[in-house]
C-alpha positions in Angstrom: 84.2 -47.8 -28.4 86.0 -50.4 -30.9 84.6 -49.6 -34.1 83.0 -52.4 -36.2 84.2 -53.4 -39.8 81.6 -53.4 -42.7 82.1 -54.1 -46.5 79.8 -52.6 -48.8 77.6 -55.3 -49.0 76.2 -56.3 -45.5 73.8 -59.2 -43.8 71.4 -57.7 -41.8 68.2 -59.0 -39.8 65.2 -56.1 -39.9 62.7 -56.0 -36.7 60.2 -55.4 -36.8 56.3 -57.5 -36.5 58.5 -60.6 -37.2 62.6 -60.9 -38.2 63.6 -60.7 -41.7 67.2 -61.2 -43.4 68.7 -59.6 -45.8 71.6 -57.7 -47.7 71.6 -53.9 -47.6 73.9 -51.6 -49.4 76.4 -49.6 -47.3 76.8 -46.6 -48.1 78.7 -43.9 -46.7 77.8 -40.8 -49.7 74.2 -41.1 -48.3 73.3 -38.8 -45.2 70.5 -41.2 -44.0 69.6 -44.9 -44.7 66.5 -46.4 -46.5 64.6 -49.2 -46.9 61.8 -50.6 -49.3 58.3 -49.8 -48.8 57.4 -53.0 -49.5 59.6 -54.9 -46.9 58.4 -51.7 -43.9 55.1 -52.9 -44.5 55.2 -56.8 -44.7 57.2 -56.1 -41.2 54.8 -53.8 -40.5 58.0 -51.1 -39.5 56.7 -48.1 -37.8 55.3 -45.3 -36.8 55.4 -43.2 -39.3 57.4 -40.2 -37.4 57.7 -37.6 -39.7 57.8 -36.8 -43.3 61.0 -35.3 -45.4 62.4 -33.8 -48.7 65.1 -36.1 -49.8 67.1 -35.6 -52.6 68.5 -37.7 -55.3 70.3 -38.2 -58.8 66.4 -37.7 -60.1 65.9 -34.7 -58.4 63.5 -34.1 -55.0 60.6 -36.4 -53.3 58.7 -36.6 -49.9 59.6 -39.3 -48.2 58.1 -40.6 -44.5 60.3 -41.5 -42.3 59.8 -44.5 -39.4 62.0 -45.8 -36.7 62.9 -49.4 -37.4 65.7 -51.5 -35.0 68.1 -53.5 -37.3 71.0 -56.2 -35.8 73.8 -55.7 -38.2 77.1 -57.6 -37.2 75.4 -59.2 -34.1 75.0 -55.5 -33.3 71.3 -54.0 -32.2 70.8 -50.5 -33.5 67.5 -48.4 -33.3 67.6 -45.9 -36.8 65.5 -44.1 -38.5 64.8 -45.0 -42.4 63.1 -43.0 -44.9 60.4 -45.1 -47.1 61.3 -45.4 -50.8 60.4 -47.8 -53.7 63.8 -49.7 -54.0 61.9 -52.8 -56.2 64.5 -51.6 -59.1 67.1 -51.6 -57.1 69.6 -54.4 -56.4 69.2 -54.5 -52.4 66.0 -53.5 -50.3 68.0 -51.7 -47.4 70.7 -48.8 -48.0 72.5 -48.0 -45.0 74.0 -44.5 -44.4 75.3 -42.0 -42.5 73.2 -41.8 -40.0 74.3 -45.7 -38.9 77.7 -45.7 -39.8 78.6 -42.8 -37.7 77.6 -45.3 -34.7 81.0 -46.9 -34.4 81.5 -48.4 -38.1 83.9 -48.7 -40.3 84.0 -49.5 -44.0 86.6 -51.8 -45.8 85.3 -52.6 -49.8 87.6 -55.4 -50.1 85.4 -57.0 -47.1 83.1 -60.2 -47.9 
């Protein structure tokens, strides 16, 4: 499989009860990706398939998790994301791990 090259700042379309655009963080310190809980329920993302202990630079939190299908370099991929309130955070979708390890790679000097 030809792996894909991602920068740290990425376009990517959301599916879910309609198609939304928008930049997610990559990130490849973080196990697992996330996404707002604001944006999973305006796309009405879901179901909810379980529920996790996450932790963080502020310590532990339960976190539901959902399976959500995102097309990131005109590439379909069915994750799972775990819900969290990203509102203070610069970009509504972190992606981790869990996605990169499906044939990415990462380049920071990419735009």
């Amino acid at each position: 499989m030809d792996k894909i090259v991602v920068g740290l700042i990425e376009n990517i379309k959301i599916v879910g009860d309609g198609e939304e655009e928008v930049l997610a963080k990559v990130d490849s310190g973080a196990k697992r990706s996330s996404i707002d809980i604001r944006l999973a329920s305006r796309l009405k993302l879901g179901p909810l398939i379980k529920t996790r202990i996450f932790r963080s630079a502020v310590g532990k939190e339960i976190r539901a998790v959902v399976k959500a299908k995102i097309k990131i370099k005109n590439r379909i991929i069915n994750a799972t994301f775990s819900l969290s309130d990203r509102k203070k955070m610069k970009y509504p979708v972190l992606i981790g791990q869990n996605i990169l390890k499906m044939g990415f790679l990462i380049d920071p000097s990419k735009k």
